[in-house]
C-alpha positions, 0 to 999 in steps of 0.5 A: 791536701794532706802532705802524706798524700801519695799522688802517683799511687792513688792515681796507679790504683785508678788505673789498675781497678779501671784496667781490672774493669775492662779486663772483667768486660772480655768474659761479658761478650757472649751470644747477646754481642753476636745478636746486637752486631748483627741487628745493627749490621741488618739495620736500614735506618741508623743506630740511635744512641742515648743516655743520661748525666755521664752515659750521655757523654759517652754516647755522644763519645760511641755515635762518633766513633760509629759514623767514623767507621761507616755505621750511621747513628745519631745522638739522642739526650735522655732528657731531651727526648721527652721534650720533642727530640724524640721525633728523631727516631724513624722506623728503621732505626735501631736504639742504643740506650746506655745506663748504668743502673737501669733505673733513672727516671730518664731512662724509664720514661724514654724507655716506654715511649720507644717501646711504644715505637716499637724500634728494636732496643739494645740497652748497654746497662750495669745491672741485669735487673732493673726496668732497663735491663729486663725490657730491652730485647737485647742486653749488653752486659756492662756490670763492674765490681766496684768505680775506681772513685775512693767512694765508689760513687764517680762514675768511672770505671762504669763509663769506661766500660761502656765507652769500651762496649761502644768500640767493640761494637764499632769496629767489630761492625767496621770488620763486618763492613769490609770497611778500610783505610779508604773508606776511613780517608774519605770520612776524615779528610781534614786534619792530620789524620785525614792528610796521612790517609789521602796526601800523594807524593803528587800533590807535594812535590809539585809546588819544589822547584826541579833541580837536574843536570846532564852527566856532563855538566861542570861541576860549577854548573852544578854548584849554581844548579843546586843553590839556586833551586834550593833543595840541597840537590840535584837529579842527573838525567839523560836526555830523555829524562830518565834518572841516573843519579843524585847529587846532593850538597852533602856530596859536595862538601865531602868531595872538597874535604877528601879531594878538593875541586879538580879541573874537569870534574863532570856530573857523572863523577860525583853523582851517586847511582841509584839513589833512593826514590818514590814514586809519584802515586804513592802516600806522603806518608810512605815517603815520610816512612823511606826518609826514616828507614834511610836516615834521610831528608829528602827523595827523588820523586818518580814516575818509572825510571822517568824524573819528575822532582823531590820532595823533602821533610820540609814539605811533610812538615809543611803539610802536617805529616809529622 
């Protein structure tokens, strides 16, 4: 490597010509977008998509990205399609064919043998005259100035491009679909993503232990109350159960700093009235988001104004939240 070599400015213009492409993308989105949304909005099968050498790849990248926001679609390799995959594609079905020349042999003979099947065909193709191009029914624009690559040879800013032609068309569909975080949590359960979408307050807490005390318990009793349950607090409650307040270790130890242990303290003397809570039903994650906007560790867990435990940052971490 020449010692000159400026690293971080060589990859700065990649990133500028690759931004410039994407960019160029915006004024490409005209009436044949529409057309290509609403064919495979309509569509009753599935959105077969397919490419050769880097466009393969980011195929693979749009059916992904597709059957995550509720369009059903398949992968399809150029290559491998004239060798018997090509019995994936069913009538119903809508093709997405990508290239960016348009002229792969690959891509010629898959071409003619969907044609045949008489599938509706969506090219997403960087040069509006080639064979793909011009026998497509409907032509996605993807053409670019120049691949960031110093020969202009790399694919690059091309398969960019089309990677970003594929997530327009999957989330302008997901849009069309009405399609939202639930459905989103349903197709993604596992994993962090997943747990942020579905995991209940309900489904955490439970497995803490239940620290509460009366508004006139000693305060020793609640020193024991709090250090043997192990969560740096306690709810005071009334006899029905209802939350009156919180005592918390931090409480305690602020108490003994400012006052020391006087004889006769009760629960209800050092408890802090409404303390921040969450309710049962709610999303992990939404506990996680009042733990941060107050600047705290844990929360009272709720059903009404009825106590039912905590949960604490812990447990969020536990379970993959943060």
């Amino acid at each position: 490597m020449n010692k000159g070599t400026n690293i971080i400015g060589i990859a700065k213009d990649i990133v500028r010509k690759e931004a410039a492409s994407v960019a160029a993308l915006e004024h490409m989105l005209d009436g044949a977008f529409e057309k290509a949304v609403e064919l495979i909005f309509a569509c009753k099968g599935r959105v077969v998509v397919s490419g050769i050498g880097k466009s393969a790849i980011i195929a693979q990248k749009i059916v992904a990205t597709f059957n995550s926001t509720g369009t059903p679609a398949v992968f399809l390799h150029a290559a491998d399609a004239i060798h018997g995959d090509l019995g994936m594609v069913q009538e119903q079905d809508v093709v997405l064919l990508l290239s960016k020349s348009g002229e792969s042999p690959e891509i010629k003979v898959l071409l003619s043998l969907i044609r045949g099947f008489g599938n509706p065909l969506i090219s997403v193709v960087g040069n509006l005259q080639s064979v793909l191009a011009t026998q497509s029914d409907i032509v996605l624009n993807t053409t670019i100035d120049q691949e960031a690559c110093m020969n202009n040879l790399a694919p690059t800013s091309s398969t960019t491009v089309q990677m970003v032609m594929g997530d327009a068309l999957a989330i302008t569909l997901m849009e069309m679909r009405g399609f939202d975080s639930a459905d989103f949590a349903r197709f993604h359960p596992g994993g962090t993503l997943g747990k942020k979408l579905y995991l209940r307050v309900q489904d955490v807490y439970v497995h803490n232990e239940c620290p509460k005390v009366a508004p006139d318990t000693a305060l020793k009793e609640v020193i024991i109350e709090i250090t043997s349950k192990r969560l740096g607090a306690a709810a005071v409650t009334d006899g029905d159960g209802l939350l009156l307040g919180i005592i918390t270790d931090g409480d305690l130890r602020r108490l003994l700093e400012r006052e020391g242990i006087k004889a006769g303290l009760k629960a209800s003397d050092i408890m802090t009235s409404n303390p921040k809570t969450v309710e049962a039903d709610a999303l992990a994650i939404e506990a996680l988001d009042l733990m941060r906007v107050h600047d705290i560790t844990r929360l009272v867990v709720t059903s009404g104004r009825r106590y039912l435990g905590f949960i604490d940052l812990n447990n969020l971490i536990r379970e993959g939240i943060i």
